[in-house]
C-alpha positions in Angstrom: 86.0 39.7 -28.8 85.1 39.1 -25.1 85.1 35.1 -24.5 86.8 34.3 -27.4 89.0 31.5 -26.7 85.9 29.2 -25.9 84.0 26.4 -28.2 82.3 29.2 -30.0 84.5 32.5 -29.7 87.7 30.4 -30.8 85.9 29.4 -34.2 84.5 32.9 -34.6 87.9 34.6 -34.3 89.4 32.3 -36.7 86.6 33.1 -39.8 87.0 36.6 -38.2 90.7 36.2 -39.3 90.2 34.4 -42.3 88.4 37.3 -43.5 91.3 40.0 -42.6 90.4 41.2 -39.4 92.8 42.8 -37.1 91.3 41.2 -34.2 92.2 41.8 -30.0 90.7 38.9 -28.2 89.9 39.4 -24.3 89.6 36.1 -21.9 89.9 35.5 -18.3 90.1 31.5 -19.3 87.9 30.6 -16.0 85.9 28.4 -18.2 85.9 24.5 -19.0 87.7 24.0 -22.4 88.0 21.1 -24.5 91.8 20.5 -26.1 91.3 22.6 -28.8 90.0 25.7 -27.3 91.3 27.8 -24.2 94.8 28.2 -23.8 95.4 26.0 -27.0 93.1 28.5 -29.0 95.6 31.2 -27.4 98.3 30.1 -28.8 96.9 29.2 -32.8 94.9 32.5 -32.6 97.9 34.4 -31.3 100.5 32.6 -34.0 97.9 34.4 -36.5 98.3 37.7 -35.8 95.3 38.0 -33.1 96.1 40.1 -30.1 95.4 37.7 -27.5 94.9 39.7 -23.4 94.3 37.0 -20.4 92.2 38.0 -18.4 89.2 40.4 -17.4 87.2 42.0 -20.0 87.2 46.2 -19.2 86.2 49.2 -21.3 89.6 50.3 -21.6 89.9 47.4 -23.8 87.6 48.4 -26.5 90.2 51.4 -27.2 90.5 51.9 -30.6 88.2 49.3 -32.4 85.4 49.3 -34.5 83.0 46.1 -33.2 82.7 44.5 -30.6 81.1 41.1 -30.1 80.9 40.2 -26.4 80.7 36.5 -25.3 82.2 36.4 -21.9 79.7 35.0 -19.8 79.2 32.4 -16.6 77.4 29.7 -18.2 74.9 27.3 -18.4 71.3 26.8 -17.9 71.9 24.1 -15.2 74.7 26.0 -13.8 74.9 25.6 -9.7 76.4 29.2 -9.3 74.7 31.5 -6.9 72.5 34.7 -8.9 74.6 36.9 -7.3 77.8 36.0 -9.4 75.7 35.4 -13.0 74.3 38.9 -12.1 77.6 40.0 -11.9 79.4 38.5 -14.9 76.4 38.2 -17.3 74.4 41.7 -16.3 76.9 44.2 -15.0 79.6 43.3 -17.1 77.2 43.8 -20.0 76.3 47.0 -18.8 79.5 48.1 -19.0 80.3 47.2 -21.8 78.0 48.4 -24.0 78.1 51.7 -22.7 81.4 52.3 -23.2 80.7 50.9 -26.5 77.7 53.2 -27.2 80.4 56.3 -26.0 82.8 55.5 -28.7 80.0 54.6 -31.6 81.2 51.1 -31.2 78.8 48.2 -33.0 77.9 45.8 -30.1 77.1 42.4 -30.8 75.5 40.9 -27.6 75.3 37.0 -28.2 73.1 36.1 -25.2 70.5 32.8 -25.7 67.7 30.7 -26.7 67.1 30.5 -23.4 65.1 33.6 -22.5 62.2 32.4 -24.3 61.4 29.4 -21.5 58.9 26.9 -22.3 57.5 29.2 -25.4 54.0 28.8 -26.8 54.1 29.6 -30.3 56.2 27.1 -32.2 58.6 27.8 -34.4 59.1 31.1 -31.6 59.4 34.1 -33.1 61.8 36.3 -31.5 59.4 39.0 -30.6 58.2 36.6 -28.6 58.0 37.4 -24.7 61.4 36.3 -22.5 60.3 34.1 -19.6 63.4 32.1 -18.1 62.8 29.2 -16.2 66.4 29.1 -14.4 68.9 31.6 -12.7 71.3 31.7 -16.3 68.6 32.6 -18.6 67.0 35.3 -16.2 70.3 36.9 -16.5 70.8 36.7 -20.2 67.3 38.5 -20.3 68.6 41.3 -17.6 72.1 41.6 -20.2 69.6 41.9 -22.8 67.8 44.9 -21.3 70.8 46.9 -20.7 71.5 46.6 -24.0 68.6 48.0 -25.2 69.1 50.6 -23.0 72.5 51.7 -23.9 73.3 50.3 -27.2 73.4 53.0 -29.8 74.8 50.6 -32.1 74.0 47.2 -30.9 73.0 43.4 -32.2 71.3 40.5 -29.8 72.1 36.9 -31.5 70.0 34.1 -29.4 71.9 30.9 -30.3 70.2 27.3 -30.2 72.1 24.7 -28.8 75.4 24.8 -30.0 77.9 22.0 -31.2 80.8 21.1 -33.5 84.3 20.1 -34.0 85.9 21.5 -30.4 82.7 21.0 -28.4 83.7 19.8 -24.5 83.3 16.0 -24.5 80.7 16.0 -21.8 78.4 17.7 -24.0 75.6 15.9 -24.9 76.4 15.8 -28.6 79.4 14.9 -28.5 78.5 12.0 -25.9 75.7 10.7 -28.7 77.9 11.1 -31.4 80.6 8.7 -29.7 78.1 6.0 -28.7 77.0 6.4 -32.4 80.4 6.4 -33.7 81.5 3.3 -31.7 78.6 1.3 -32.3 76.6 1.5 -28.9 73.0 1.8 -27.9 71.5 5.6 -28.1 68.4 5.7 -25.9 66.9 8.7 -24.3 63.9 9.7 -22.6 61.8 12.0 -25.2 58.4 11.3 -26.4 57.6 10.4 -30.1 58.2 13.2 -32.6 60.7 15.4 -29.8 62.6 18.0 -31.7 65.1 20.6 -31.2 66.5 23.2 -32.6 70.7 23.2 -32.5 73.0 25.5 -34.0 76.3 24.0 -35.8 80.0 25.2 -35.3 81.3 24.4 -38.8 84.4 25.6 -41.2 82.6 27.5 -44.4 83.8 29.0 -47.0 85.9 32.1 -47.0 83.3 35.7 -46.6 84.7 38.5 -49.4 85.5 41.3 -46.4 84.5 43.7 -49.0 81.1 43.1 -48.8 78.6 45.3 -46.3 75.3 45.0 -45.2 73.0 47.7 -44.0 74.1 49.1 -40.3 71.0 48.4 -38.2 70.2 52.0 -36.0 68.7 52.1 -32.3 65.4 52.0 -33.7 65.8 48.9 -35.7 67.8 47.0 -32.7 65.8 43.1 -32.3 67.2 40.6 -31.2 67.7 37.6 -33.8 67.1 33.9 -33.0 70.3 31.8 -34.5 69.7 28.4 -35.8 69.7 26.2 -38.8 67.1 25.5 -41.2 64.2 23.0 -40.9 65.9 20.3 -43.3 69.5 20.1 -41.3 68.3 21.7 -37.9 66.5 19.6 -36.1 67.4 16.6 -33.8 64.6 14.2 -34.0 63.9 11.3 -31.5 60.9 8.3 -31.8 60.7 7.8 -28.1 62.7 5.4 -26.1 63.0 4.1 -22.6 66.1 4.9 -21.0 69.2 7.5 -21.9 72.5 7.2 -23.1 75.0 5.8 -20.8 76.0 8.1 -17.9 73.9 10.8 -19.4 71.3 12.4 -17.0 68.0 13.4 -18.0 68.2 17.1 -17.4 71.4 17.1 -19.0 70.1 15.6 -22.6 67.1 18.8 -22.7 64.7 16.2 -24.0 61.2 15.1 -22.8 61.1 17.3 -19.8 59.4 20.9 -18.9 61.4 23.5 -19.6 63.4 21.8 -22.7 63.1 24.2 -26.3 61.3 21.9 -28.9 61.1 22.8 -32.1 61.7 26.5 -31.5 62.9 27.7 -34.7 63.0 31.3 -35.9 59.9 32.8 -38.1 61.0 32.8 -41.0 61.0 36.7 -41.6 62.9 39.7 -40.9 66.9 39.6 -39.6 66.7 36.4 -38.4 66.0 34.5 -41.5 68.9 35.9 -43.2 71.1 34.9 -40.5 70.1 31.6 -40.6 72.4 30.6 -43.3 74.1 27.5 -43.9 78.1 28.8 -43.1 76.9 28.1 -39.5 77.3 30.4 -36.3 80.2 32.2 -37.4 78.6 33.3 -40.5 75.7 34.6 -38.8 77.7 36.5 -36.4 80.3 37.6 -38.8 77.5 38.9 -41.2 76.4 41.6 -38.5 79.8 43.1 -38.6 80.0 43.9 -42.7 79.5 47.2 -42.0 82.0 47.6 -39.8 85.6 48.4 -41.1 87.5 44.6 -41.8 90.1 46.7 -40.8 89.8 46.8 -36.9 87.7 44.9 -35.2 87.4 43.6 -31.6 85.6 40.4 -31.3 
């Protein structure tokens, strides 16, 4: 697993574990990590029997593995880094990647974003639905997305919604409106009446019998799957208000502007609805690696 001492990659590897996994974890840790994750993550994931390798993710790495699920990335949709360096992590990196993968038969599990699909039209968004990014980040996860098309033999796209859980960074704007809520205080924001969006929760769930499989997807059938919860728990609903919470920008809550994702939830059809299931992102994830030996994997 590429990435995988993050919010979402530590969480991942430990249901990956739960489940039996022999698991090699690959992370450069050049990302912002809240207490429980990064270096912390190292050390519980490690103390499990994960094979834990600081720094650069590299073909070499995928010796001797079944699956690989590749979430090293630069991120953020509001990220200030030039396109040069997310081409370079997010694009090239990919491309790499998956071709090695692709050489050795290797599932590829490509989680990119909700992001490519912009300010979408059609609501809930089906994923066939054309990519058009509206920032540097998301044009990038759609350019990651094509060279996985193109060299994937074996390979999986999973477009998360916002993501958030026990672990999150405690700048992100969930867990900022969960502490004003949890202390009491005021929760504004600017977001006209009705304003909903999709999110994708990073919870514990219940233990997955490794013995089960699932059909292995070929080229033909590779789509790419939109990753969220359903429309009774998955939606963050506002009823309009006149300023924000505290120290909270406005392009930093994704409400009641252009270019924020309201209620763009999967069709309900196809791969995507069964990965929509109520374990939570890991589930969804792990479910595209049953067919995979429990084994040896590579997350």
């Amino acid at each position: 697993m590429t990435g995988g001492l993050g919010f979402i990659g530590s969480r991942v590897g430990g249901a990956l574990l739960d489940d039996g996994a022999a698991l090699r974890i690959v992370d450069d840790l050049s990302g912002a990590y809240a207490p429980a994750t990064g270096p912390a993550a190292a050390r519980e994931l490690a103390a499990r029997g994960a094979e834990v390798m600081i720094g650069p993710a590299e073909p070499a790495h995928l010796r001797g593995v079944k699956a690989v699920i590749h979430l090293a990335a630069l991120p953020g949709v509001r990220t200030r880094r030039p396109p040069s360096a997310l081409h370079r992590t997010n694009v090239l990196l990919t491309g790499r990647l998956v071709r090695a993968a692709s050489e050795r038969g290797i599932r590829f599990v490509f989680v990119s974003s909700s992001s490519v699909y912009g300010d979408a039209r059609d609501l809930p968004t089906p994923e066939h639905a054309r990519a058009a990014p509206l920032n540097p980040y998301a044009a990038s996860k759609v350019a990651a997305e094509a060279a996985v098309r193109r060299r994937g033999a074996d390979a999986v796209i999973v477009r998360p919604f916002t993501v958030y859980g026990p672990g999150q960074r405690p700048e992100m704007a969930f867990a900022r409106w969960i502490a004003l809520l949890d202390g009491r205080q005021p929760l504004p924001w600017y977001a006209p009446p009705g304003t909903a969006r999709d999110f994708t929760v990073r919870r514990r769930r219940r233990r997955r019998d490794p013995r089960r499989t699932s059909p292995r997807p070929g080229r033909r059938g590779l789509q790419p799957v939109g990753l969220a919860l359903g429309r009774a728990a998955g939606r963050f609903e506002g009823a309009g208000g006149s300023g924000r919470p505290p120290g909270l920008a406005p392009d930093e809550s994704g409400l009641g502007r252009r270019g924020s994702h309201h209620s763009r939830r999967p069709a309900h059809g196809g791969r995507g609805a069964r990965l929509r299931a109520s374990g939570g992102l890991a589930t969804g994830i792990g479910c595209q690696l049953a067919a995979a030996s429990p084994g040896r994997l590579a997350a």
